[in-house]
C-alpha positions as CSV (number, residue, x, y, z in Angstrom):
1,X,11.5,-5.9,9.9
2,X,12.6,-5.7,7.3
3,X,8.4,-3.8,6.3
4,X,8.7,-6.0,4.0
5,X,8.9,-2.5,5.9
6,X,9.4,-4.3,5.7
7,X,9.1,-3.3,4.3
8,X,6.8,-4.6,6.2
9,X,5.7,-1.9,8.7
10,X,5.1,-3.6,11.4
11,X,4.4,-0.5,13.3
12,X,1.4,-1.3,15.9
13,X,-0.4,2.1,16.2
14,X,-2.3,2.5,12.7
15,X,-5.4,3.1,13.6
16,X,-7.9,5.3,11.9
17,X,-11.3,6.6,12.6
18,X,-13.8,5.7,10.6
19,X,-18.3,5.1,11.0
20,X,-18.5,3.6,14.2
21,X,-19.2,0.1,14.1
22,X,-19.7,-2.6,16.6
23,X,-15.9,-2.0,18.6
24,X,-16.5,-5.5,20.2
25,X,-17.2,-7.8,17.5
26,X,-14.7,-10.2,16.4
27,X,-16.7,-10.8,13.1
28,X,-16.7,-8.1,10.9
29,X,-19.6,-8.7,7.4
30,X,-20.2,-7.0,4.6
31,X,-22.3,-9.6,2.9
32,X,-24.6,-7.7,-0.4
33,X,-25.1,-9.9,-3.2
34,X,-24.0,-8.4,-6.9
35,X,-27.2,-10.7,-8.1
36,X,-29.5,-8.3,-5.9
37,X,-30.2,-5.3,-6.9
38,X,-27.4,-5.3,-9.6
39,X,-27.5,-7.0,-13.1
40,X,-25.1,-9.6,-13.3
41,X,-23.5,-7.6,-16.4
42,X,-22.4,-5.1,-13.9
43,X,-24.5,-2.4,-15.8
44,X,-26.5,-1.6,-12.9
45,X,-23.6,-2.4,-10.2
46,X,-22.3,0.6,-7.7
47,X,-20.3,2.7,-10.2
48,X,-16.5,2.4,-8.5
49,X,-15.6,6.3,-7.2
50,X,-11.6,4.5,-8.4
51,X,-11.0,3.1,-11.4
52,X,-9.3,0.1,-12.3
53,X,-5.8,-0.8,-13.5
54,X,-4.3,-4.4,-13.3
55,X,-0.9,-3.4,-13.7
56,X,1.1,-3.3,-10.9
57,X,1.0,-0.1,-10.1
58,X,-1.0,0.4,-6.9
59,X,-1.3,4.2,-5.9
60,X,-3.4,7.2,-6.9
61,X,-2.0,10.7,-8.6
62,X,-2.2,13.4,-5.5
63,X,-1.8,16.9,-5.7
64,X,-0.4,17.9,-2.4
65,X,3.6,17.9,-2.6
66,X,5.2,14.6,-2.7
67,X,7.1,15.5,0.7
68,X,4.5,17.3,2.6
69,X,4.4,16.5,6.3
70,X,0.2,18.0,6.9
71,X,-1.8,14.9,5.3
72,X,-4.4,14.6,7.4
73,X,-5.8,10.7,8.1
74,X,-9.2,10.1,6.0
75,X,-9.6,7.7,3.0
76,X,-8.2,9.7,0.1
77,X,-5.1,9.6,1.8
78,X,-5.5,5.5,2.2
79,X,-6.7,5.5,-1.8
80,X,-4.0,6.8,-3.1
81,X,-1.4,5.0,-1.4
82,X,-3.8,1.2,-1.3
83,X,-6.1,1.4,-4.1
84,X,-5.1,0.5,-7.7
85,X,-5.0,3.7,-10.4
86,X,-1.7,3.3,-12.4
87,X,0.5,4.1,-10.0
88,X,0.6,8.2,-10.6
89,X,1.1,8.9,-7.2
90,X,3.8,7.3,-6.6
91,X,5.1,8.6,-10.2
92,X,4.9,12.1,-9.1
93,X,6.6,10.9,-5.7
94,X,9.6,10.0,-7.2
95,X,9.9,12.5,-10.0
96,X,9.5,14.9,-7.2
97,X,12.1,13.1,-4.8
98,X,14.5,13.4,-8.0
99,X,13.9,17.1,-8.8
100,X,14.7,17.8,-5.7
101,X,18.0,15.9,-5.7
102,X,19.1,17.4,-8.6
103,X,18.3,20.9,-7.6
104,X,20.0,20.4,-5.0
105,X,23.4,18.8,-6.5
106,X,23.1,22.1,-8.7
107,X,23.0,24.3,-6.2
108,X,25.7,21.9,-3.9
109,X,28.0,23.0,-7.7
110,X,27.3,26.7,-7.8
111,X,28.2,26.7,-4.4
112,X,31.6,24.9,-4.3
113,X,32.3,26.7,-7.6
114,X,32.1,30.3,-6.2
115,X,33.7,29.6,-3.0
116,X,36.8,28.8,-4.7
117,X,39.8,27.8,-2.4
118,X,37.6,27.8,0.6
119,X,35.5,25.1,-1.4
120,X,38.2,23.1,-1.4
121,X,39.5,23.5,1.9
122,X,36.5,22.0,3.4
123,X,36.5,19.1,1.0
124,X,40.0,18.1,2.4
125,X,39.1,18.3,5.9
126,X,36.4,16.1,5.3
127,X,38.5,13.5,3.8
128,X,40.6,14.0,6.8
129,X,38.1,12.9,9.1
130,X,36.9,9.2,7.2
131,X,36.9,6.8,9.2
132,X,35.9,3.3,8.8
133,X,32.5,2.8,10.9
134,X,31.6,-1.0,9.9
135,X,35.5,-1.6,11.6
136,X,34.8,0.2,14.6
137,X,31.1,-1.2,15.2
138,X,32.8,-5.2,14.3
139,X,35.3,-3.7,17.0
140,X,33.1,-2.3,19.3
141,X,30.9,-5.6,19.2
142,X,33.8,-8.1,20.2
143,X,34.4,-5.5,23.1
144,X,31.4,-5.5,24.7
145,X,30.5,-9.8,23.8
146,X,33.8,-10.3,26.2
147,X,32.7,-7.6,29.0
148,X,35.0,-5.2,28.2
149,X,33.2,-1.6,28.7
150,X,36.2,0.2,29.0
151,X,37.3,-0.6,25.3
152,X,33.8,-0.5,24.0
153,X,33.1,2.6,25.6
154,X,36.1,4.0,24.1
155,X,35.4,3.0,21.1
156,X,31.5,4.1,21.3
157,X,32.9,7.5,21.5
158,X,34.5,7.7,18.5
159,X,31.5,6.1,16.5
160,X,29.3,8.5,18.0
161,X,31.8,11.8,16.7
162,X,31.6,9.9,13.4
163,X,27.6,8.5,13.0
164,X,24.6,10.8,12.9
165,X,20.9,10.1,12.4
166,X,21.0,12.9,9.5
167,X,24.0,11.7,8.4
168,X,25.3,10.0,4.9
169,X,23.6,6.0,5.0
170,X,26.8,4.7,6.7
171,X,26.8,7.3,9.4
172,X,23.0,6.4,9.8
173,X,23.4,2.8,10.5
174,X,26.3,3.1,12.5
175,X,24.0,5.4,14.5
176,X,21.6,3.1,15.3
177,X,24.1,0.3,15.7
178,X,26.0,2.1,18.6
179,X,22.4,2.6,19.8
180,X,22.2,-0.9,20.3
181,X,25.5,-1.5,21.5
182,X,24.9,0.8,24.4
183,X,21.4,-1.0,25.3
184,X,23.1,-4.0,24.8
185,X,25.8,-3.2,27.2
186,X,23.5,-2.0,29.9
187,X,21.1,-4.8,30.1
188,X,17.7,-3.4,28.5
189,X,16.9,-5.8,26.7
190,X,13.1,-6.2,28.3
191,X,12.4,-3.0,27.9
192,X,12.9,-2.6,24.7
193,X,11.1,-5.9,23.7
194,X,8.5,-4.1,25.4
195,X,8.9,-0.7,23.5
196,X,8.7,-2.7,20.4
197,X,5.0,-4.6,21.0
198,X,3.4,-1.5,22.5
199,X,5.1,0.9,19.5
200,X,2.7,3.9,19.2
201,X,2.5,5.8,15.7
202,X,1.2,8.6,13.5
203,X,-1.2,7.3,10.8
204,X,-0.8,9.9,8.7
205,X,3.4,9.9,9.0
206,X,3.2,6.0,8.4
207,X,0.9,6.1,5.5
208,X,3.4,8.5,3.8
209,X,6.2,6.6,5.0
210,X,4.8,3.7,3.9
211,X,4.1,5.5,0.5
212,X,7.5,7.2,0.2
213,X,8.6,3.0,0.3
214,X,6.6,1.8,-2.6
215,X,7.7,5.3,-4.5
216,X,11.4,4.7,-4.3
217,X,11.7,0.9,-4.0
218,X,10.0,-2.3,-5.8
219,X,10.7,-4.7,-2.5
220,X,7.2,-4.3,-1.1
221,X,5.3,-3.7,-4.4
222,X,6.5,-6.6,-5.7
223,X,5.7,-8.8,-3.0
224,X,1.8,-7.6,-3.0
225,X,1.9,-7.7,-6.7
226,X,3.0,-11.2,-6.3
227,X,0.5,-12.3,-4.0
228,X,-2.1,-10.6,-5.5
229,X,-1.8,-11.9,-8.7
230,X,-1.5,-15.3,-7.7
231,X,-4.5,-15.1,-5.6
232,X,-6.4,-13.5,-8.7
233,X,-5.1,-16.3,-11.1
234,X,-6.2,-19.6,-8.8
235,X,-9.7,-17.7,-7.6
236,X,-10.4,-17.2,-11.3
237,X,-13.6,-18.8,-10.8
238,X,-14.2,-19.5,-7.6
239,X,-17.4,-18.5,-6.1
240,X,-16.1,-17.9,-2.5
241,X,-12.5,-17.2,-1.6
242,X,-11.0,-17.3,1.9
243,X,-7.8,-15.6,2.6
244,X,-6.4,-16.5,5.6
245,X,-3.3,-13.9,6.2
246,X,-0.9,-14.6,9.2
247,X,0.8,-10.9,10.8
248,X,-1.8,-8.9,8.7
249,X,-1.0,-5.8,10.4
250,X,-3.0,-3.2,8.5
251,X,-4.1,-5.0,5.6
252,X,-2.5,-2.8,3.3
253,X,-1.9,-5.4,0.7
254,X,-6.3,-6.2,0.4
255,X,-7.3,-2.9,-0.6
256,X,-6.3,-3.3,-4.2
257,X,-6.8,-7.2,-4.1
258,X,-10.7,-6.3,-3.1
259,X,-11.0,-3.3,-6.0
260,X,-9.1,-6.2,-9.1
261,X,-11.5,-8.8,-8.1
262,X,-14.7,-6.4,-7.9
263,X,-14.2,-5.7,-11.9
264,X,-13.7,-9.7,-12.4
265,X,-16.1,-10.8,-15.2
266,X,-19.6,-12.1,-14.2
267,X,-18.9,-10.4,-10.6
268,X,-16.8,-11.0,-7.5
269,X,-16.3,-13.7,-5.5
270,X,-17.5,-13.9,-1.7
271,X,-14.2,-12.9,-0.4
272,X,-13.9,-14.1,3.4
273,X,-10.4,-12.7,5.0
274,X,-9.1,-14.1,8.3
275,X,-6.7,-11.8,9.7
276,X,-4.0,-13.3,12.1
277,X,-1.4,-11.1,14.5
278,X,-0.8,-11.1,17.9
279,X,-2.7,-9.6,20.9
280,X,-2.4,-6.1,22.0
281,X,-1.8,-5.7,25.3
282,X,-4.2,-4.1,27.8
283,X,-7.9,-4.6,28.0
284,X,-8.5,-5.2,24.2
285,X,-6.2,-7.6,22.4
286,X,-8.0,-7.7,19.2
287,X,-8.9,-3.9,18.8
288,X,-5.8,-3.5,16.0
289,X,-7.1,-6.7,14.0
290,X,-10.5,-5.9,14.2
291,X,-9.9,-2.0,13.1
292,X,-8.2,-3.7,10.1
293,X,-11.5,-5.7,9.6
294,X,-13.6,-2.8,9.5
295,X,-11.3,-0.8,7.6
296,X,-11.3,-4.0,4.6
297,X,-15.1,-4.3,5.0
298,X,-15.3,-0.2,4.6
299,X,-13.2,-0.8,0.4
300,X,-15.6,-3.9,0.1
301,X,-18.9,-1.9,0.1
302,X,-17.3,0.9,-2.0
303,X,-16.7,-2.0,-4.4
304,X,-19.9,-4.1,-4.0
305,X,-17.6,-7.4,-3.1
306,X,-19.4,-9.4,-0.6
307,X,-17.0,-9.8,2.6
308,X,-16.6,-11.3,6.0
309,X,-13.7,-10.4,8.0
310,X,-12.5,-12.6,11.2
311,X,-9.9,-11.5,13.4
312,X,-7.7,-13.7,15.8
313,X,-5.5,-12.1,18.0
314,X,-3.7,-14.6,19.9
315,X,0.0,-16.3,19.6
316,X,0.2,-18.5,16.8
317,X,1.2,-21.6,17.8
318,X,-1.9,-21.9,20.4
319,X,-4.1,-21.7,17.0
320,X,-6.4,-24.7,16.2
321,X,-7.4,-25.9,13.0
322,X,-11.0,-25.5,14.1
323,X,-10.6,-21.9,15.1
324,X,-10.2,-21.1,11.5
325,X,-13.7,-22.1,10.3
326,X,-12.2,-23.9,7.0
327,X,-14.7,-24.4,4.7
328,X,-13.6,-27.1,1.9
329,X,-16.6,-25.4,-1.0
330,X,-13.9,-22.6,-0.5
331,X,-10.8,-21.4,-2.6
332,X,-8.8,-21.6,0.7
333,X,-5.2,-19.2,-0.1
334,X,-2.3,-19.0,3.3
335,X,-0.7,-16.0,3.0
336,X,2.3,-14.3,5.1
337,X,4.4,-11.2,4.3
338,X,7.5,-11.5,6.1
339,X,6.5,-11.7,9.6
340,X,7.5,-15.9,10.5
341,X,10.7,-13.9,11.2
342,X,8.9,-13.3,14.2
343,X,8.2,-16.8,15.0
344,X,10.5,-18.2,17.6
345,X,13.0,-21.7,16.6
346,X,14.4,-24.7,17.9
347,X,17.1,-22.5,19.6
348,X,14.5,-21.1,21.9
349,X,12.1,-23.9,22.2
350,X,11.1,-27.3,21.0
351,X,8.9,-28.0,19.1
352,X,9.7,-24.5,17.5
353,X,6.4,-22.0,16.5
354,X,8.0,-21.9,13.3
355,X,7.0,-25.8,12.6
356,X,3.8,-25.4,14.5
357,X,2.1,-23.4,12.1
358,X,3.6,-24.7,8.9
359,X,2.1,-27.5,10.4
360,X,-1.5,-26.2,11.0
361,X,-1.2,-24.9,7.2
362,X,-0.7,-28.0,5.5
363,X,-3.7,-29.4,7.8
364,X,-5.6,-26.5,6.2
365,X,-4.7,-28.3,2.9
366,X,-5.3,-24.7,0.7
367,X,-5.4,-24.2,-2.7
368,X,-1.8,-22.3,-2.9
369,X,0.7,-20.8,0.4
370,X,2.4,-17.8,-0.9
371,X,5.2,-16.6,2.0
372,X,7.5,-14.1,2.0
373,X,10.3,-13.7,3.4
374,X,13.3,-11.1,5.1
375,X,16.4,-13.2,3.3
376,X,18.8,-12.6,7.1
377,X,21.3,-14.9,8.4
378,X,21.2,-13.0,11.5
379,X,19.4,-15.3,13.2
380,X,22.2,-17.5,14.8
381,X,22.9,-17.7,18.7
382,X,26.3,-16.0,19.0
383,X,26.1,-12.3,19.0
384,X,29.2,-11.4,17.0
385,X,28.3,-13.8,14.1
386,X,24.9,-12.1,14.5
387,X,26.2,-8.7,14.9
388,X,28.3,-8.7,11.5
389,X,25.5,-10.6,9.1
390,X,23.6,-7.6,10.5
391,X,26.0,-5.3,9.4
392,X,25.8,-6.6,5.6
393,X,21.8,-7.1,6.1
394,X,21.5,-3.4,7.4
395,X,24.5,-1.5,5.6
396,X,21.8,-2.8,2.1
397,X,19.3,-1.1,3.5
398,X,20.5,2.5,4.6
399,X,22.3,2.3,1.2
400,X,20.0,2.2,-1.2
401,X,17.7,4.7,0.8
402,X,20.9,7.2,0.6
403,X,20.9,6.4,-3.0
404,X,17.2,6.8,-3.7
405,X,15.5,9.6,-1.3
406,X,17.5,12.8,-0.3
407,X,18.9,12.9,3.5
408,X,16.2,15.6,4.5
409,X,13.3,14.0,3.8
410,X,11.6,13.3,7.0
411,X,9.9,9.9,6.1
412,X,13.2,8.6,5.2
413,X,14.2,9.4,8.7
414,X,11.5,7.6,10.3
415,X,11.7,4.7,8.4
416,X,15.6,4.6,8.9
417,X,14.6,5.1,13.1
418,X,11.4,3.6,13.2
419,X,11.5,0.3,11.3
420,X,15.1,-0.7,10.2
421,X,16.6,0.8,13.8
422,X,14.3,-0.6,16.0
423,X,14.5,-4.4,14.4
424,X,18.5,-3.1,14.9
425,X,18.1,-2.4,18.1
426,X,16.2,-5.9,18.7
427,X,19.3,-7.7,17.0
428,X,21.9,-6.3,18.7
429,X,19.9,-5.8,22.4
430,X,17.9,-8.8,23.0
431,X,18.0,-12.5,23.5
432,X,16.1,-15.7,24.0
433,X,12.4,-14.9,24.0
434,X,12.6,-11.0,23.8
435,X,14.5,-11.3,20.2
436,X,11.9,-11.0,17.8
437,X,13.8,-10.4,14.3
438,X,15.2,-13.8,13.6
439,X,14.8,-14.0,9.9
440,X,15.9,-16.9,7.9
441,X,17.4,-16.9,4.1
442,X,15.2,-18.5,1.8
443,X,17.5,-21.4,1.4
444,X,16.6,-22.6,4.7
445,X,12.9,-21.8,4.4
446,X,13.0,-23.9,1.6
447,X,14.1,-26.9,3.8
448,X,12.1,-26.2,6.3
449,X,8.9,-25.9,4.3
450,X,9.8,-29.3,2.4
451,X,10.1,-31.1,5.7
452,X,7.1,-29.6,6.8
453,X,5.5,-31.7,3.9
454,X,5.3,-28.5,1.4
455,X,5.8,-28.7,-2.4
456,X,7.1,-25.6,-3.8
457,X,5.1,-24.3,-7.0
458,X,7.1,-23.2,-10.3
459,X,6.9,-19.3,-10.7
460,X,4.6,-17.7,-12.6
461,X,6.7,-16.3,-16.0
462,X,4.1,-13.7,-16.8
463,X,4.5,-12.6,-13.4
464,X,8.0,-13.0,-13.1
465,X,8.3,-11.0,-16.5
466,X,6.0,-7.9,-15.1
467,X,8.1,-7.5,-12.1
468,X,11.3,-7.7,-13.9
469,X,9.9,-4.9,-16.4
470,X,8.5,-2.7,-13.9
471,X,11.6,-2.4,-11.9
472,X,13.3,-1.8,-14.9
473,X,11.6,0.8,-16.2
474,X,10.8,2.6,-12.8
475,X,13.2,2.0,-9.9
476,X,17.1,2.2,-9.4
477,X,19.2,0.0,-11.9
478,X,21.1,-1.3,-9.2
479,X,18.0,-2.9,-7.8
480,X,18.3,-7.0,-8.0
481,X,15.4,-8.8,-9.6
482,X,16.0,-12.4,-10.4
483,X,15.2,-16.4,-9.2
484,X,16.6,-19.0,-7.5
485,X,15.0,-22.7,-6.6
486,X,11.4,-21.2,-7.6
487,X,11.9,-18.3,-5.2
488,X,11.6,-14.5,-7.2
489,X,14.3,-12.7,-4.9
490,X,15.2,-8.9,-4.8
491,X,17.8,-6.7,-3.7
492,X,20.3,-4.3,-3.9
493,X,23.5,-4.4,-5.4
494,X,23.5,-7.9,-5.3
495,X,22.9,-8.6,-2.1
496,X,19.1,-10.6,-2.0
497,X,17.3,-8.8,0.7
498,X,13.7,-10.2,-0.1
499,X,12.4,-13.3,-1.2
500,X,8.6,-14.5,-2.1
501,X,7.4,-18.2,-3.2
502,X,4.4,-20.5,-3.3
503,X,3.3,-23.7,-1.7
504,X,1.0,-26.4,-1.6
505,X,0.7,-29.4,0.7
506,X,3.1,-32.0,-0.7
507,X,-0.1,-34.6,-0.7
């Protein structure tokens, strides 16, 4: 998934070094009073090495190129693409990105221009040769759903003379699509449900992946913007704050979150983060979550915010209220970015994880649920009604990245192979149990969140009216910003992609 990317990244190998710590602790604290040693008007306070901006901006200006592949892990690296600082990094990102189109288009120009007839030549064989992949995939789909490999495999050929992973968006997706077709059609399902817990990565190519996202497109921004505000606006005066985040992956969202609040008038809260995801396997299940923890705590002392970190590492479902060490003198906030696509539904198992832990959050009882969601309908049971909703869901995607970051750009690539190919892959190849990306649109969260005895919360205009601005001003115009129901949904040329809202326990 999408990420989130995404985007929610929901890569599983971001792991940094950083001052060893205690590798086995489940408890991470950072716990230094600002009434110590510091005056409570701050003058005295740990002077912050970043300063602070509350728009939404959340990067840091970098000199290296925009597109350079030698970034070497180390925290100016996560600064500039976590921490709050108006956003010049990503800025110079995308002016650079767009410079480089449009040196590029000129020279594509000069060059057709002095090649003359030959020029033209070449742009009537291409036309010669468009064909329509989204009719061969739908094709190639209903082939291989009724067993028949010698069609599909006929019909794989051409897609495959036609798709390329450096290809146009449409040749992309098709690329990955066949991909999955082929596993699909030869029964490896398990092992790619496999491939896709264990996923290995680069920190350094994620963390520019990951920044090359927020550069070019407001999906993820947004969402953390969303969530961070809220969280800022209901913990306005709250002592202690406890943020219990389920799939927190890498935290990437607390980093700016932890600097906002540390510049709060008459200081910071206590800020206690429980971070949810599911084991690891091998020997240590927790060691992702708790290298999170560590990480958080590390921006916490920079910041002088007092901060405990807790890390659970175990399927959702089997959590107990008690396990989360709810503490009612608390502003208590339930946050999750787009990972309950993850969640198993009734069409699996009964009673479904989904209603489980909606369940254990309204016994929590908190102060405000903010979720956000992958807005699919490629969730349903038959393959070729899944296949073709992933098409449209998918097809989005690979678009606007073709519109927004040239072909060549190897971050683009590994987003396009990494995250939206792999949840393609897990579409197309798996069932039952090993299908992990079943998202839901946020029509149907809505219903399921009101029968889990949810209230939905009106949307914030000031926020609503930021977001709307900034992608204006800054990103695509055919990006789609707008509400439905009290949900703030994106997307791209009017398809709704993304959708984030807020909660509270209906009594």
């Amino acid at each position: 998934m999408v990420m989130p990317i995404l985007v929610d990244l929901r890569s599983s190998g971001l792991l940094v070094k950083e001052p060893k710590r205690d590798a086995e602790s489940v408890v991470v604290k950072v716990e230094k009073s600002y009434e110590s040693e510091d005056s409570l008007d701050g003058s005295r306070r740990k002077k912050n090495p970043h300063p602070n901006d509350l728009d939404l901006e959340e990067g840091r200006s970098s000199k290296q190129s925009a597109v350079s592949t030698e970034i070497t892990v180390g925290s100016e690296m996560f600064d500039m693409v976590l921490l709050c600082n108006g956003g010049r990094g990503e800025s110079a990102l995308r002016e650079a990105l767009q410079n480089g189109e449009s040196k590029k288009m000129q020279q594509n120009s000069q060059s057709k221009g002095s090649s003359g007839g030959k020029g033209r030549g070449k742009k009537q064989r291409g036309k010669k040769n468009v064909v329509d992949l989204t009719t061969l995939l739908t094709f190639c789909a209903h082939a291989v759903s009724t067993g028949d490999r010698r069609t599909a495999n006929e019909i794989l050929k051409q897609i495959r003379q036609h798709s390329s992973p450096i290809g146009d968006g449409m040749q992309r997706m098709a690329h990955y699509f066949a991909d999955g077709l082929e596993a699909r059609m030869a029964g490896f399902g398990t092992q790619i449900h496999k491939a896709l817990i264990t996923w290995p990565r680069s920190a350094a190519t994620l963390l520019k992946a990951y920044h090359l996202f927020l550069a070019v497109c407001p999906f993820k921004k947004l969402a953390n913007f969303f969530q961070n505000k809220t969280i800022t606006n209901i913990a306005e005066k709250a002592m202690r704050l406890h943020i219990v985040d389920f799939g927190i992956l890498y935290g990437f969202q607390w980093p700016s979150l932890i600097q906002r609040l540390s510049s709060r008038p008459g200081g910071p809260p206590k800020i206690r983060i429980t971070g949810i995801d599911l084991p690891h396997p091998g020997f240590r299940p927790a060691e992702r979550v708790e290298e999170t923890g560590r990480r958080l705590a590390n921006y916490a002392e920079t910041f002088n915010v007092p901060f405990e970190f807790n890390a659970i590492a175990q399927k959702w479902e089997t959590i107990q209220l008690e396990d989360l060490k709810i503490d009612r003198d608390e502003v208590l906030v339930v946050n999750c970015q787009y990972r309950f696509r993850n969640l198993l539904d009734e069409t699996v198992v009964v009673p479904s994880p989904r209603d489980i832990v909606l369940n254990l959050i309204r016994k929590m009882n908190p102060d405000v649920y903010i979720q956000a969601i992958v807005n699919g309908a490629y969730n349903t049971p038959f393959f070729i009604t899944r296949f073709r909703e992933a098409l449209f869901h998918f097809s989005s995607l690979f678009d606007m990245l073709e519109t927004n970051v040239p072909r060549e750009i190897q971050e683009r690539i590994l987003i396009e192979k990494e995250i939206f190919g792999r949840e393609a892959m897990n579409v197309i190849a798996c069932e039952g149990a090993e299908r992990m990306e079943r998202p839901e649109t946020y029509k149907q969260w809505q219903v399921r969140n009101l029968r889990a005895g949810f209230r939905q919360l009106p949307l914030n205009p000031e926020i609503m009216q930021m977001a709307k601005d900034r992608v204006k001003s800054c990103y695509h115009k055919d990006f789609v910003i707008d509400t439905d129901g009290h949900w703030m949904l994106q997307g791209w040329k009017g398809r709704i992609t993304y959708a984030i809202s807020s909660w509270k326990p209906a009594y």
